[in-house]
N, CA, C and O atoms as a GROMACS GRO file, in nm:
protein
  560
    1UNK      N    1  19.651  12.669  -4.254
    1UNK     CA    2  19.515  12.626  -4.281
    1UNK      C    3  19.458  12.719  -4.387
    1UNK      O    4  19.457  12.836  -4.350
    2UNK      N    5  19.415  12.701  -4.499
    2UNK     CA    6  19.349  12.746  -4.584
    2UNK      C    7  19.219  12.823  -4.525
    2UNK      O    8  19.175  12.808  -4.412
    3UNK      N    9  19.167  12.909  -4.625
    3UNK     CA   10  19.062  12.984  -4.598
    3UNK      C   11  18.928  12.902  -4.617
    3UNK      O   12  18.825  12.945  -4.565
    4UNK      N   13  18.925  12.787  -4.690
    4UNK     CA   14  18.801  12.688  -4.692
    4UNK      C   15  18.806  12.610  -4.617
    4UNK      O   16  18.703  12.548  -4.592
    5UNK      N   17  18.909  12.582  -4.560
    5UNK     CA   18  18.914  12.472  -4.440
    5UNK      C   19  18.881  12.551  -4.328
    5UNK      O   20  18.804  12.496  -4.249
    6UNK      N   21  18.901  12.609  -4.313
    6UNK     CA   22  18.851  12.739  -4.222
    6UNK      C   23  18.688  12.744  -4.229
    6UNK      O   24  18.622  12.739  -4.125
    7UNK      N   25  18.643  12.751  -4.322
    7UNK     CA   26  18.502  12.774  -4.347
    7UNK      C   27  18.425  12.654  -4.328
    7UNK      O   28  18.310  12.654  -4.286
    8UNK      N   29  18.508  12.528  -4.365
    8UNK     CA   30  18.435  12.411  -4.325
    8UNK      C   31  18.423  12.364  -4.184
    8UNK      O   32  18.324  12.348  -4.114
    9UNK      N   33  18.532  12.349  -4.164
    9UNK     CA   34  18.548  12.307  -3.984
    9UNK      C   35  18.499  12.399  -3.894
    9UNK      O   36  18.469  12.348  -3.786
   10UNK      N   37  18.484  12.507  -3.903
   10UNK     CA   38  18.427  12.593  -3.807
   10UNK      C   39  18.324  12.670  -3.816
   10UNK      O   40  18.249  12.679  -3.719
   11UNK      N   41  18.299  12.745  -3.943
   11UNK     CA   42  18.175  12.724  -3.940
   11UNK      C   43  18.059  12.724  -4.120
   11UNK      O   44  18.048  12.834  -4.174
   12UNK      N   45  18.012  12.640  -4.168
   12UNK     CA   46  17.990  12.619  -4.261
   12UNK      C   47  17.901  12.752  -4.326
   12UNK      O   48  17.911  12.774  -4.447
   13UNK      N   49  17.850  12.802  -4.276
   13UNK     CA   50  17.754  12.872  -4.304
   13UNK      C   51  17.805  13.033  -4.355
   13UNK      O   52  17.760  13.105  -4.444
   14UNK      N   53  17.917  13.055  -4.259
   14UNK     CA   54  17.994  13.195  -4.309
   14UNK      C   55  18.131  13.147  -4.358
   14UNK      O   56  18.193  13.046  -4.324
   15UNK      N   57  18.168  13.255  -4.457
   15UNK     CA   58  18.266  13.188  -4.585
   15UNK      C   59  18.364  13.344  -4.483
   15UNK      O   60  18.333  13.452  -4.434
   16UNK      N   61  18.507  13.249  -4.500
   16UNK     CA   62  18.548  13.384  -4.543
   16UNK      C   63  18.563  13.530  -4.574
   16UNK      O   64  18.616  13.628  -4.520
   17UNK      N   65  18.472  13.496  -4.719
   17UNK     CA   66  18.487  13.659  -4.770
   17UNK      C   67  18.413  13.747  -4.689
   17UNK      O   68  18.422  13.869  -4.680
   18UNK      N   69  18.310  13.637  -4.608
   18UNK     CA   70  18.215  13.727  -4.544
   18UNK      C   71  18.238  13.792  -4.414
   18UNK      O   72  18.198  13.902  -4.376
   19UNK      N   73  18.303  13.712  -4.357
   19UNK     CA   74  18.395  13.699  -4.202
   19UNK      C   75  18.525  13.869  -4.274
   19UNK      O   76  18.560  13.953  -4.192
   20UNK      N   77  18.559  13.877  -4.387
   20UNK     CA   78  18.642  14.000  -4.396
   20UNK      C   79  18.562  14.134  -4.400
   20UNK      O   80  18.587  14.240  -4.344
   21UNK      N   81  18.456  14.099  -4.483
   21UNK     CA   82  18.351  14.191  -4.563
   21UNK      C   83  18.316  14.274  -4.402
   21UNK      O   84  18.340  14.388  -4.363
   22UNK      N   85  18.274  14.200  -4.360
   22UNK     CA   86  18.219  14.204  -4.204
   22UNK      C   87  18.331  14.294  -4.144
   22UNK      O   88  18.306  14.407  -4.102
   23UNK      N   89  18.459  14.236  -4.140
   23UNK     CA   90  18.553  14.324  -4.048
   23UNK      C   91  18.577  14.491  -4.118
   23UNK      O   92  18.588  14.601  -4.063
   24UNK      N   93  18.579  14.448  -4.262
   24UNK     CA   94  18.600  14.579  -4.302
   24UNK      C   95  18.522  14.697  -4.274
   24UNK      O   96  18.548  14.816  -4.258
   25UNK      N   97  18.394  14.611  -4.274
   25UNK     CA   98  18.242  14.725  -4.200
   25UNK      C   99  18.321  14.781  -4.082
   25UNK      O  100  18.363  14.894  -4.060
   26UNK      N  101  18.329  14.659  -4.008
   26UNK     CA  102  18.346  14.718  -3.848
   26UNK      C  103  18.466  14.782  -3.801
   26UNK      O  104  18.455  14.863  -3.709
   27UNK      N  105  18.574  14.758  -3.848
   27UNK     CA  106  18.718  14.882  -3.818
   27UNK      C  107  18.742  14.918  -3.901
   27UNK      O  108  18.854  14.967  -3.897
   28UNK      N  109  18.674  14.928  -4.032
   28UNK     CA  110  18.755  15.001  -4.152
   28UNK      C  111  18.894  14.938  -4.239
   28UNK      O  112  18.942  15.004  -4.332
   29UNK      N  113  18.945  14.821  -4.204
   29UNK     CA  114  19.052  14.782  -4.256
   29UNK      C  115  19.067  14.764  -4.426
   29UNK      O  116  18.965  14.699  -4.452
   30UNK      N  117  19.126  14.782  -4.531
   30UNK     CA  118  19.113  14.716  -4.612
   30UNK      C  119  19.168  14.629  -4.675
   30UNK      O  120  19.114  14.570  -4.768
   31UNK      N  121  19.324  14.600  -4.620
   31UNK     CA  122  19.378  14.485  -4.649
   31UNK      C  123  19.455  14.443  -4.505
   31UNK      O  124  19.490  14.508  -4.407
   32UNK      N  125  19.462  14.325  -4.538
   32UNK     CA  126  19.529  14.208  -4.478
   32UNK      C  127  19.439  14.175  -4.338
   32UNK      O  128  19.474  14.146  -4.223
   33UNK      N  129  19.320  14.191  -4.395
   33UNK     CA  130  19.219  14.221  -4.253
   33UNK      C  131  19.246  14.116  -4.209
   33UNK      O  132  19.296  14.026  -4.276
   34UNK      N  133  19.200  14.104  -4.005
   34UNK     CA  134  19.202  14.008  -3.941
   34UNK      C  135  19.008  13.919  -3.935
   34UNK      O  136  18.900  13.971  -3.963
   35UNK      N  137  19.025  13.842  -3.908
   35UNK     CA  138  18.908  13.769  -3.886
   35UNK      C  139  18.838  13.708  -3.727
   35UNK      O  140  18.910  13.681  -3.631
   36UNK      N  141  18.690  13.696  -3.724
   36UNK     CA  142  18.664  13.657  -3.589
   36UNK      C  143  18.611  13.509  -3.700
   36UNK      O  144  18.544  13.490  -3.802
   37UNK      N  145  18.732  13.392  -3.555
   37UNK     CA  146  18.647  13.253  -3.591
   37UNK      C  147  18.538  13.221  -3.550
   37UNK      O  148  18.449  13.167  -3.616
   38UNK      N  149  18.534  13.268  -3.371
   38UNK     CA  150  18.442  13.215  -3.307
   38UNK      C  151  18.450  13.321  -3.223
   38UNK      O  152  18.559  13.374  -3.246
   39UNK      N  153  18.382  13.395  -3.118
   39UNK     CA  154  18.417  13.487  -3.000
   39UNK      C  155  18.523  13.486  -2.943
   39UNK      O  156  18.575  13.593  -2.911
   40UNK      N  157  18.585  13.360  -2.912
   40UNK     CA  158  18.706  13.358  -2.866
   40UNK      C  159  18.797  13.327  -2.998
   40UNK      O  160  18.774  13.207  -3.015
   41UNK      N  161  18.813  13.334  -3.016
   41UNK     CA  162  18.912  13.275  -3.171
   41UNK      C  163  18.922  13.376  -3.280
   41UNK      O  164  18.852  13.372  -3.382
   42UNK      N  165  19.030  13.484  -3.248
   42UNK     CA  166  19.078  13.549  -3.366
   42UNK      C  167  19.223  13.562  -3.422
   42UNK      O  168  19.318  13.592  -3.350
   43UNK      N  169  19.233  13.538  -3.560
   43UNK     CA  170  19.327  13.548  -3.657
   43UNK      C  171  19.358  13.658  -3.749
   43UNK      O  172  19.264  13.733  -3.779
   44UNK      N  173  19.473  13.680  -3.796
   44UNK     CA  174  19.519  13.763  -3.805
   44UNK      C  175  19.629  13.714  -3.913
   44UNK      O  176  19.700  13.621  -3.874
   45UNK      N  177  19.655  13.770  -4.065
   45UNK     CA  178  19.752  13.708  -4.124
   45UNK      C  179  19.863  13.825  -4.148
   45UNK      O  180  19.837  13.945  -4.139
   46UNK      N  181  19.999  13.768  -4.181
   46UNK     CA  182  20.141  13.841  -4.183
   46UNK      C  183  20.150  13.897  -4.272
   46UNK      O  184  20.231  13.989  -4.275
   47UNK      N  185  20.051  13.860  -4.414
   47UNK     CA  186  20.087  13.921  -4.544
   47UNK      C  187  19.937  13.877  -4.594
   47UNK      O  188  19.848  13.825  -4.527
   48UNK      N  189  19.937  13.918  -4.742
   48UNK     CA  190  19.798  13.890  -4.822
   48UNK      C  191  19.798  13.829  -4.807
   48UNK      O  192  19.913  13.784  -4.804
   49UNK      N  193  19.666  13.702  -4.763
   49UNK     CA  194  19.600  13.629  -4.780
   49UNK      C  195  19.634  13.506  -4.886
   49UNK      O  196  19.635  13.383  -4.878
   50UNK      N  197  19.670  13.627  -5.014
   50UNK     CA  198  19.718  13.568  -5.160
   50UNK      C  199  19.836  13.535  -5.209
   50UNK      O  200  19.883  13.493  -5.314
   51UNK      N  201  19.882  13.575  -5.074
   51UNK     CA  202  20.016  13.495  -5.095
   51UNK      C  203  20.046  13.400  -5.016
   51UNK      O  204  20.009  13.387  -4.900
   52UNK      N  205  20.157  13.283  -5.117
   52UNK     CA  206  20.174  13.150  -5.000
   52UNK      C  207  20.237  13.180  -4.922
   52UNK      O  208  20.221  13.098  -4.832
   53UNK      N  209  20.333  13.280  -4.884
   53UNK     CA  210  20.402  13.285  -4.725
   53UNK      C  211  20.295  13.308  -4.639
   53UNK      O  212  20.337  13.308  -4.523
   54UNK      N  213  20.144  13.332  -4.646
   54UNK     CA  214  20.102  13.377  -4.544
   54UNK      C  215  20.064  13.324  -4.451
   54UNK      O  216  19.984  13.231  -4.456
   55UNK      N  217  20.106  13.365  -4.361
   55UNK     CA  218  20.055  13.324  -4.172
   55UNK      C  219  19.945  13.316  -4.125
   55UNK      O  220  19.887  13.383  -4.210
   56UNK      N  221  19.889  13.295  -4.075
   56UNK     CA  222  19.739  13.324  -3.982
   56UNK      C  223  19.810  13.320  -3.828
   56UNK      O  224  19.866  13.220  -3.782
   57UNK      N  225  19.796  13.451  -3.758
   57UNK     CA  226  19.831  13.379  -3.630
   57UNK      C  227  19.703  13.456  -3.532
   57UNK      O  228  19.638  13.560  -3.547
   58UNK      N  229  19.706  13.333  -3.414
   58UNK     CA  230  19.617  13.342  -3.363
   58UNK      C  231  19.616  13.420  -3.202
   58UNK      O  232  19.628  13.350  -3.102
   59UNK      N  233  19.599  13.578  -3.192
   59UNK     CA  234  19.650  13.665  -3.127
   59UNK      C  235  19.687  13.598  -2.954
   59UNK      O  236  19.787  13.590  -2.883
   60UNK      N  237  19.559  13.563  -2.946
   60UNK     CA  238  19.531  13.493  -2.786
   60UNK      C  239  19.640  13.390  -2.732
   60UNK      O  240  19.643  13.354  -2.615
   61UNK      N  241  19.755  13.334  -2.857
   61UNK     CA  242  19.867  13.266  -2.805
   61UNK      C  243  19.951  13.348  -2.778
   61UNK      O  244  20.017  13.323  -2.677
   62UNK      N  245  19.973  13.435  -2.828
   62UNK     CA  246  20.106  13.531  -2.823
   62UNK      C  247  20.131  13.589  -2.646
   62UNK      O  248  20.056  13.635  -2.560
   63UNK      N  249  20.258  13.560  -2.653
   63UNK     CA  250  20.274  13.557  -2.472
   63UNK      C  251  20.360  13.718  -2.483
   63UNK      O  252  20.322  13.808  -2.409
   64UNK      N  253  20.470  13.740  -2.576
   64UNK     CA  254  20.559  13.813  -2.612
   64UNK      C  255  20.579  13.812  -2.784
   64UNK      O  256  20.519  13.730  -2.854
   65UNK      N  257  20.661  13.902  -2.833
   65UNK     CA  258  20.689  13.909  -2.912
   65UNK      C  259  20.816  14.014  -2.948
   65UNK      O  260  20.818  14.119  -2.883
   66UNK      N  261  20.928  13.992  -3.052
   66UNK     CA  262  21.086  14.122  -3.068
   66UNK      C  263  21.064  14.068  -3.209
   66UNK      O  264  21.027  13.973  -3.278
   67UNK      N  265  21.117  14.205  -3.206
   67UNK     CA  266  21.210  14.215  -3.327
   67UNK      C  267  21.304  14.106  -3.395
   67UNK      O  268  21.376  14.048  -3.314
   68UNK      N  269  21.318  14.065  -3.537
   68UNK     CA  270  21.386  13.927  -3.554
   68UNK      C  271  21.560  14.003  -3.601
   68UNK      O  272  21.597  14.121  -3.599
   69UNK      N  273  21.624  13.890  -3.636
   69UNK     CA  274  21.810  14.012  -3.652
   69UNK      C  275  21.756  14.082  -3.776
   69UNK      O  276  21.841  14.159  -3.820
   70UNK      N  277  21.639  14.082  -3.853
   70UNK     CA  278  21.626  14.147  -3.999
   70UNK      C  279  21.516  14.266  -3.940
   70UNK      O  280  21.477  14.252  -3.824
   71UNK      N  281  21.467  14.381  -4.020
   71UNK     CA  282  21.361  14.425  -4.056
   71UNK      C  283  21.246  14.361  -4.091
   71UNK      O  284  21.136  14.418  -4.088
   72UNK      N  285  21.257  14.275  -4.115
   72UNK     CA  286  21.127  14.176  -4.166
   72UNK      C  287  21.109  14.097  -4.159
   72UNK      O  288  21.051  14.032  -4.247
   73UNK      N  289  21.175  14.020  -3.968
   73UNK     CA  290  21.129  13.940  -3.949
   73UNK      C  291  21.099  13.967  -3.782
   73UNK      O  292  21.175  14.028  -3.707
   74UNK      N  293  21.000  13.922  -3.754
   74UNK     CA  294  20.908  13.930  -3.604
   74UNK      C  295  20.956  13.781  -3.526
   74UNK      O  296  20.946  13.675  -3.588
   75UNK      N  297  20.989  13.784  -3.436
   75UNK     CA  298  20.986  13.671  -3.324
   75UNK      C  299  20.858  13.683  -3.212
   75UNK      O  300  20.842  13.769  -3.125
   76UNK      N  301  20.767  13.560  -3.246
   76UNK     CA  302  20.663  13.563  -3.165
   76UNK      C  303  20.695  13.442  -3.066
   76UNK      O  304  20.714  13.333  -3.121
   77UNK      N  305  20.705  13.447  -2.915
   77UNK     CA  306  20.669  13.352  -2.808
   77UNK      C  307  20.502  13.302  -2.797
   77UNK      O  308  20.405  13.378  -2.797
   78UNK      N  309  20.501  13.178  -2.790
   78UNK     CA  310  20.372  13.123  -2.792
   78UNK      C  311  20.340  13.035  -2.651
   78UNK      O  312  20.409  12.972  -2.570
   79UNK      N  313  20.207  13.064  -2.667
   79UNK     CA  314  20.212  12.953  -2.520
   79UNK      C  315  20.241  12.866  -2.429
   79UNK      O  316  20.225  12.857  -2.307
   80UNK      N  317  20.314  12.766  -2.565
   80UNK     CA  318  20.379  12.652  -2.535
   80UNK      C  319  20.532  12.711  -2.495
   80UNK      O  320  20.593  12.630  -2.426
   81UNK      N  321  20.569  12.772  -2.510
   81UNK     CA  322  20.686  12.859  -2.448
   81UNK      C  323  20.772  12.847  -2.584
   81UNK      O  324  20.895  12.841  -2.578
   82UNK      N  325  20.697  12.843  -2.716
   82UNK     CA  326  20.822  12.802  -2.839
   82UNK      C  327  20.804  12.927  -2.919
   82UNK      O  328  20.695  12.970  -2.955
   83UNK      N  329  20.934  12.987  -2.947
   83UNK     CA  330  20.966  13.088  -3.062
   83UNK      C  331  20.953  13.045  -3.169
   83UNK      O  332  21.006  12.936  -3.191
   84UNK      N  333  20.881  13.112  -3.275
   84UNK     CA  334  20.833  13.092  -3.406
   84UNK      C  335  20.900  13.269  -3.459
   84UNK      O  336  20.888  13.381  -3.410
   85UNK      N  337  20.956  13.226  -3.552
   85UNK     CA  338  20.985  13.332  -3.685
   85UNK      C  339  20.913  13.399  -3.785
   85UNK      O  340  20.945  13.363  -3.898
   86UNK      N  341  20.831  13.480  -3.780
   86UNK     CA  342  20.726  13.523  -3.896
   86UNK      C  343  20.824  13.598  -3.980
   86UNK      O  344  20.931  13.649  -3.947
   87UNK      N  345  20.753  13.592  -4.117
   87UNK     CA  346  20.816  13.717  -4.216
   87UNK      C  347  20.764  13.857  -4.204
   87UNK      O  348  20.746  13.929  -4.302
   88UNK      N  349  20.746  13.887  -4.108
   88UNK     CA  350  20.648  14.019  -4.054
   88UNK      C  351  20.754  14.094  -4.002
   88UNK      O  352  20.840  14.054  -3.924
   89UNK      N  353  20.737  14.274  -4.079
   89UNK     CA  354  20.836  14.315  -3.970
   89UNK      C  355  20.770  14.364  -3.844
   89UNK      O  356  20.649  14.371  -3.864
   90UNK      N  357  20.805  14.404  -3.711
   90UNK     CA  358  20.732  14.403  -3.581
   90UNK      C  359  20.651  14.544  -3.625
   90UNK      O  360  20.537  14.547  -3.577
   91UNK      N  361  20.686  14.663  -3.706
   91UNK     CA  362  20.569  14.775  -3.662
   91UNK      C  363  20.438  14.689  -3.778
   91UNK      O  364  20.319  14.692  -3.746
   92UNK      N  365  20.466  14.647  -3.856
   92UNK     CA  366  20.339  14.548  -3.885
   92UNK      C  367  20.249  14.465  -3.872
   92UNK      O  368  20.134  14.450  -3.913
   93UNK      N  369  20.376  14.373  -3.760
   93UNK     CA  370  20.271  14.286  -3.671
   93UNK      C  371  20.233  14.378  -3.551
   93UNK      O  372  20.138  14.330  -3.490
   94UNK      N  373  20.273  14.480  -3.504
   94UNK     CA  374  20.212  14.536  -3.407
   94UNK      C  375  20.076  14.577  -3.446
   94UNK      O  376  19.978  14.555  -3.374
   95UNK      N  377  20.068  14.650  -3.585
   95UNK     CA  378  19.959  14.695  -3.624
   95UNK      C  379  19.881  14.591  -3.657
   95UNK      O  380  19.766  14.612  -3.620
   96UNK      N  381  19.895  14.490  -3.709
   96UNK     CA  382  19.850  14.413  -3.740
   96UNK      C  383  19.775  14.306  -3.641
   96UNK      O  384  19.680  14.233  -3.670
   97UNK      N  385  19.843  14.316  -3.515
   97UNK     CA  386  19.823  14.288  -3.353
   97UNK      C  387  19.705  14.371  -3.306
   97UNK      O  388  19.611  14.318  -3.248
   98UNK      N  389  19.713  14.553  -3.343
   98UNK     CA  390  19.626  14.656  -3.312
   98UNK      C  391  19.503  14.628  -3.372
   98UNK      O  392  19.410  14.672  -3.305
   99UNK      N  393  19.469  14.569  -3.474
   99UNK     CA  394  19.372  14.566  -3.560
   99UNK      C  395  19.246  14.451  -3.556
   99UNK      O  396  19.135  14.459  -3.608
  100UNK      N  397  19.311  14.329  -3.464
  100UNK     CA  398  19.272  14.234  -3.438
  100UNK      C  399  19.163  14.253  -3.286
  100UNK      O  400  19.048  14.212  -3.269
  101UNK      N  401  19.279  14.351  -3.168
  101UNK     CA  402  19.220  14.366  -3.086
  101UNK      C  403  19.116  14.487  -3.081
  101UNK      O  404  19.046  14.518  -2.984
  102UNK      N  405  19.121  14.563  -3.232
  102UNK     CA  406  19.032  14.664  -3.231
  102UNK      C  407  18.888  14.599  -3.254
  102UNK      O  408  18.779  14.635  -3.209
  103UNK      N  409  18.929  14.458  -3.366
  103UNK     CA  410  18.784  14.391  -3.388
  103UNK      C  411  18.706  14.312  -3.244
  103UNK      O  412  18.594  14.299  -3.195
  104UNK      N  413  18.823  14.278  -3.220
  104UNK     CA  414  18.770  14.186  -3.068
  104UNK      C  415  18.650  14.257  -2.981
  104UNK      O  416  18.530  14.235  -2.968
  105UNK      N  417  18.750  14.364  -2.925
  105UNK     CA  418  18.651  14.467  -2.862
  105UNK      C  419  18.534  14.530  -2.931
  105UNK      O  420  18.454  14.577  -2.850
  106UNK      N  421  18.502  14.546  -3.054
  106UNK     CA  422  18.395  14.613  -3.144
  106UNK      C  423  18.299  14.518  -3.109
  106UNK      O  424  18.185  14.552  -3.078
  107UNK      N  425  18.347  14.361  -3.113
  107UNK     CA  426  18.262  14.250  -3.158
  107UNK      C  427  18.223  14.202  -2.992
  107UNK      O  428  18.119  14.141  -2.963
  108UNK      N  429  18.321  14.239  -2.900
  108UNK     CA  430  18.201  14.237  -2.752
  108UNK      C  431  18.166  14.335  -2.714
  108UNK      O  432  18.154  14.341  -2.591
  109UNK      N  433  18.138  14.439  -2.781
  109UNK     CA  434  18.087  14.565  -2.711
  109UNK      C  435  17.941  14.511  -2.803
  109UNK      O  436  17.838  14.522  -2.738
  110UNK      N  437  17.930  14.469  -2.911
  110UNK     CA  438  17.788  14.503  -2.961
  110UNK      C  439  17.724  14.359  -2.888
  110UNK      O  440  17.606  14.345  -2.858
  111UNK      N  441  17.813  14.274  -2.872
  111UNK     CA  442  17.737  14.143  -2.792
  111UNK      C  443  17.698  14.185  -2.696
  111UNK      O  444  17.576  14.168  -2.693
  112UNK      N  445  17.740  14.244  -2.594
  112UNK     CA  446  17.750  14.324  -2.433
  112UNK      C  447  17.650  14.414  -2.470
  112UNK      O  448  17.572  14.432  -2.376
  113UNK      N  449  17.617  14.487  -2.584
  113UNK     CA  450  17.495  14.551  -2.580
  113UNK      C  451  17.392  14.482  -2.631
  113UNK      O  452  17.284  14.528  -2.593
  114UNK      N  453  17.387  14.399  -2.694
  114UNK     CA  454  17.292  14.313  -2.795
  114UNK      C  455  17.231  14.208  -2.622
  114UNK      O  456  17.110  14.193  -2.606
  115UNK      N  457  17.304  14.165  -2.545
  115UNK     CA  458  17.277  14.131  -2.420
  115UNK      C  459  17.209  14.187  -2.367
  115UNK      O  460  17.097  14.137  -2.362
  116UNK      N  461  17.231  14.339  -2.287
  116UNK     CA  462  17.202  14.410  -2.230
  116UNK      C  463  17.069  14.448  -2.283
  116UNK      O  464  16.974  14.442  -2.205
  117UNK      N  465  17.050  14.486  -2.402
  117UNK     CA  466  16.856  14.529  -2.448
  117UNK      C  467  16.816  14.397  -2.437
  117UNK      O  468  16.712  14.407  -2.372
  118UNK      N  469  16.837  14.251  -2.465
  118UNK     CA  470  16.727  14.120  -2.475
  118UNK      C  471  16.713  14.108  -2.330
  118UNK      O  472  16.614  14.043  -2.297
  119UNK      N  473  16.781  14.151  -2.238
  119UNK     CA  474  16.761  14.132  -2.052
  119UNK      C  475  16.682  14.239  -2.035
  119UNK      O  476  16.577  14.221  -1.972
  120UNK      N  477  16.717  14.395  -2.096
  120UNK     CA  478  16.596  14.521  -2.055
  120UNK      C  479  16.467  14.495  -2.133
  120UNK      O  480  16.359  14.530  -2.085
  121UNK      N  481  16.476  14.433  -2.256
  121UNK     CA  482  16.352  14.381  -2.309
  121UNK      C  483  16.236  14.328  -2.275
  121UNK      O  484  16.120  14.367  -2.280
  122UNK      N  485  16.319  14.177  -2.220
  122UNK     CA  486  16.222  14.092  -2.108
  122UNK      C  487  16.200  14.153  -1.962
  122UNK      O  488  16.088  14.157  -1.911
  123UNK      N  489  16.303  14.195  -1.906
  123UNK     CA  490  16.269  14.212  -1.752
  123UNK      C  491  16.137  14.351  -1.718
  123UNK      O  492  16.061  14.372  -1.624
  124UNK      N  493  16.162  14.415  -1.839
  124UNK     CA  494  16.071  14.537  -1.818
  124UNK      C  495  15.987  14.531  -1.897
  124UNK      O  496  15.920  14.634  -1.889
  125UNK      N  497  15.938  14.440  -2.002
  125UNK     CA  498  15.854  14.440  -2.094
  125UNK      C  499  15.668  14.470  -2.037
  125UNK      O  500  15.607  14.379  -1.981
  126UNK      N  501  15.605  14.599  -2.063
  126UNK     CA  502  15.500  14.605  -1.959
  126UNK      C  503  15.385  14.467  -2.034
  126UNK      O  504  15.419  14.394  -2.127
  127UNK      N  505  15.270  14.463  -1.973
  127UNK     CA  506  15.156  14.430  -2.010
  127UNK      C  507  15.043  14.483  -2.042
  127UNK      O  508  14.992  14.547  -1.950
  128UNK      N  509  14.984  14.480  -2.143
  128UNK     CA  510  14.873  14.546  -2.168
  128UNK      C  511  14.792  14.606  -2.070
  128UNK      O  512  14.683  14.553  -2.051
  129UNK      N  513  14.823  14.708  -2.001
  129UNK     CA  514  14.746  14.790  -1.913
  129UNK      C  515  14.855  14.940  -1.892
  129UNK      O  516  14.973  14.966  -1.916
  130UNK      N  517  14.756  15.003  -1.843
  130UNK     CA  518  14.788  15.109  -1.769
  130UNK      C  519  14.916  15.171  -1.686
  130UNK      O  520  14.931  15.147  -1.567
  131UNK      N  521  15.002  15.250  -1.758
  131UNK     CA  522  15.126  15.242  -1.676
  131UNK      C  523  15.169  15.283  -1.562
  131UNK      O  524  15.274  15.289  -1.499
  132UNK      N  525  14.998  15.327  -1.545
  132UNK     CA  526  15.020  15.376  -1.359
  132UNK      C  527  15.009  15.295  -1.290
  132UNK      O  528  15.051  15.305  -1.175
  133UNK      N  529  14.942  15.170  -1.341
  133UNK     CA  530  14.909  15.063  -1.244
  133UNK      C  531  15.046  14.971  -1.228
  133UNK      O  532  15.066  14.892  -1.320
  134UNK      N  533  15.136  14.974  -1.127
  134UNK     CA  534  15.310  14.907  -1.101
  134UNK      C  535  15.256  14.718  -1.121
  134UNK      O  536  15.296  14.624  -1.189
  135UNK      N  537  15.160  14.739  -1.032
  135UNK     CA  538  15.121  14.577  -1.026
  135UNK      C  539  15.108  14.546  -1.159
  135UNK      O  540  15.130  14.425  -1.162
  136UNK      N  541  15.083  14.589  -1.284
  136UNK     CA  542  15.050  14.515  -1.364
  136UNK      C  543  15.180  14.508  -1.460
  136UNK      O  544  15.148  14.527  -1.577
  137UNK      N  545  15.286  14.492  -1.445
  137UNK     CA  546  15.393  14.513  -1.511
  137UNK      C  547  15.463  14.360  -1.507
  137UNK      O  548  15.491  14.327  -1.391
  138UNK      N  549  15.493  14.272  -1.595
  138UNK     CA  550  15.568  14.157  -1.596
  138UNK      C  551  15.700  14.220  -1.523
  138UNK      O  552  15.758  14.324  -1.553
  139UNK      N  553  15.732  14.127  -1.416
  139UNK     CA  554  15.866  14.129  -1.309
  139UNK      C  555  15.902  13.998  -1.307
  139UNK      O  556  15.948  13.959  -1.199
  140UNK      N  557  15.892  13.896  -1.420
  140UNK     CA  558  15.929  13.755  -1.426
  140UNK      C  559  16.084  13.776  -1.407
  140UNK      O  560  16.160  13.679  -1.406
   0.00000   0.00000   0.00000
């Protein structure tokens, strides 16, 4: 799947470059960064972007994964229980595996906190009065 088809079908509004720009902020990567599609939905490619061998794979299928008979090639098991061949050698896709789940977790820790203040926001938000007075405190 291309990187504009990507941007169209899922979500029109963020491109790409921005979905990388973004990751690079958040783990520091600078090439072959992985991408968040959706909260649940992250990708991850085998090589540049800019090149046509490249892969996108999508971490959350991967059941297993070895070494292929070469250096530079990865055997990934997928959900469906089918072996696929990448041109990846495995300490690449491992890292490349590492990098994906470093964004994952970055990207629900700030949701999980971005949560956590809009619930302490509302639930404790006082009312114009006196903070000695308990009764007058919104407890909606």
């Amino acid at each position: 799947m291309s990187r504009n088809k990507i941007k169209i079908e899922v979500c029109p509004t963020i491109s790409y470059e921005g979905r990388k720009a973004a990751t690079k902020r958040l783990i520091g990567a600078s090439h072959k960064v992985p991408i968040a599609i959706s909260p649940l939905i992250y990708l991850f490619p085998t090589a540049s972007p800019e090149n046509p061998h490249c892969a996108w794979v999508a971490h959350e299928h991967i059941l297993d994964y070895r070494k292929g008979k070469d250096n530079s090639t990865t055997i990934i098991k997928i959900q469906s229980n089918r072996y696929i061949p990448l041109p990846i050698s495995t300490r690449s896709f491992e890292n490349q595996l590492l990098r994906t789940l470093m964004l994952k977790s970055t990207l629900s820790k700030g949701a999980e906190q971005s949560i956590t203040r809009a619930f302490y926001a509302k639930k404790f938000r006082k009312q114009k009065a006196a903070a000695e007075n308990s009764e007058l405190y919104d407890w909606e």
